[in-house]
N, C-alpha and C positions, 0 to 999 in steps of 0.2 A: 626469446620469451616475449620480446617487445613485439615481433613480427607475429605470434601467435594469437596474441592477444587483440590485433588490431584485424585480422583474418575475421576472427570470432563474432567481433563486434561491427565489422562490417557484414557478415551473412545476417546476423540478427536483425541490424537495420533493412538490409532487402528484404527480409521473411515477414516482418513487419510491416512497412510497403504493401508487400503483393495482397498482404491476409487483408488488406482497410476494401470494405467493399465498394466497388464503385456501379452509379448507376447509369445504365444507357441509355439510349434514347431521352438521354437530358433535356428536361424543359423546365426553366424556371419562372414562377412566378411570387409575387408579392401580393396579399390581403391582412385585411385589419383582423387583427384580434386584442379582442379585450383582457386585460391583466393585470398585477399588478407589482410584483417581485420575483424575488428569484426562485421562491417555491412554485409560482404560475409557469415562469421560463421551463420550467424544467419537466411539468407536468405537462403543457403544450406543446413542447420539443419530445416529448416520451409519446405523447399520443399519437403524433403527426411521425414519426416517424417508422419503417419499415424498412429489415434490411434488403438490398438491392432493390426498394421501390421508391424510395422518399426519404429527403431527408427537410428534418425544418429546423432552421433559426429566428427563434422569437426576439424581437428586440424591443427591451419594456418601454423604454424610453419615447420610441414614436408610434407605441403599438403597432408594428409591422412585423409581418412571418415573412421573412422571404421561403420558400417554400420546391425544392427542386425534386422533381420525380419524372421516372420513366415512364412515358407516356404512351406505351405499350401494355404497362402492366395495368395503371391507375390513372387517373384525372383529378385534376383540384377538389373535386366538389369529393372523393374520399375523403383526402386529407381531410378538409377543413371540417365533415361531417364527424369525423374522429376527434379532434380536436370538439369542437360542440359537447358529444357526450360525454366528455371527462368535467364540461363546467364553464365552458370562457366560449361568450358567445363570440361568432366571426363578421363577414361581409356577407355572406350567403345562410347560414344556419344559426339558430338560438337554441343558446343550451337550455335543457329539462329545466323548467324549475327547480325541483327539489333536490335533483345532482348539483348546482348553482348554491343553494340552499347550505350544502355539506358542506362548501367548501371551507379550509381553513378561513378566520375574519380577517388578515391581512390580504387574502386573496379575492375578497367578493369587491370587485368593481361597483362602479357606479354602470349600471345597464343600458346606457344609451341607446343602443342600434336595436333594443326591446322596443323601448318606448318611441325611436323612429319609427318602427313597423308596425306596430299600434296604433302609432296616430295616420298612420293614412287610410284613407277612405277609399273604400270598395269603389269602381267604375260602376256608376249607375248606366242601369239598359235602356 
């Protein structure tokens, strides 16, 4: 019985295993995104991700996404545009207003990387 049960629970584990998707053409990268608990984590890890395209880990604490996808299928500037329209501006896109607007109050940031790309000035010709 002991031999059966150890059978059983080992095929489970490798069936398990095989089913976790992995992604190829692996490239990973790191950008900022604005946040700020673990409702943001989760909502920015759910946007950014895609199965067999990308996977993201938000980490609230240094504002960073490390960010791995196949680079076959997508490029950074998906993700992080995904990420953008759910609410939580990045390095490269700022979220909607009014989707920003929605968000729960523990989650609206203070807007920094707004107000960076506002204050700078157009190249004059």
């Amino acid at each position: 019985m002991k031999r059966l049960s150890y059978i059983i629970t080992t095929c489970l584990v490798l069936l398990s295993t095989l089913s976790i998707a992995q992604i190829n053409n692996a490239k990973t990268e790191t950008a900022k995104v604005n946040g700020n608990c673990g409702m943001c984590k989760r909502t920015i890890e759910k946007a950014g991700n895609a199965k067999n395209e990308a996977k993201v880990i938000w980490d609230a604490e240094n504002q960073r996404a490390s960010i791995t996808y196949d680079a076959e299928k997508t490029n950074i500037d998906s993700v992080l545009k995904r990420i953008a329209q759910v609410g939580y501006d990045n390095e490269k896109y700022l979220a909607p207003d009014k989707i920003y607007q929605n968000l729960h109050g523990c989650c609206q940031y203070e807007r920094e990387l707004k107000q960076a790309k506002n204050n700078k000035k157009p190249a004059s010709e």
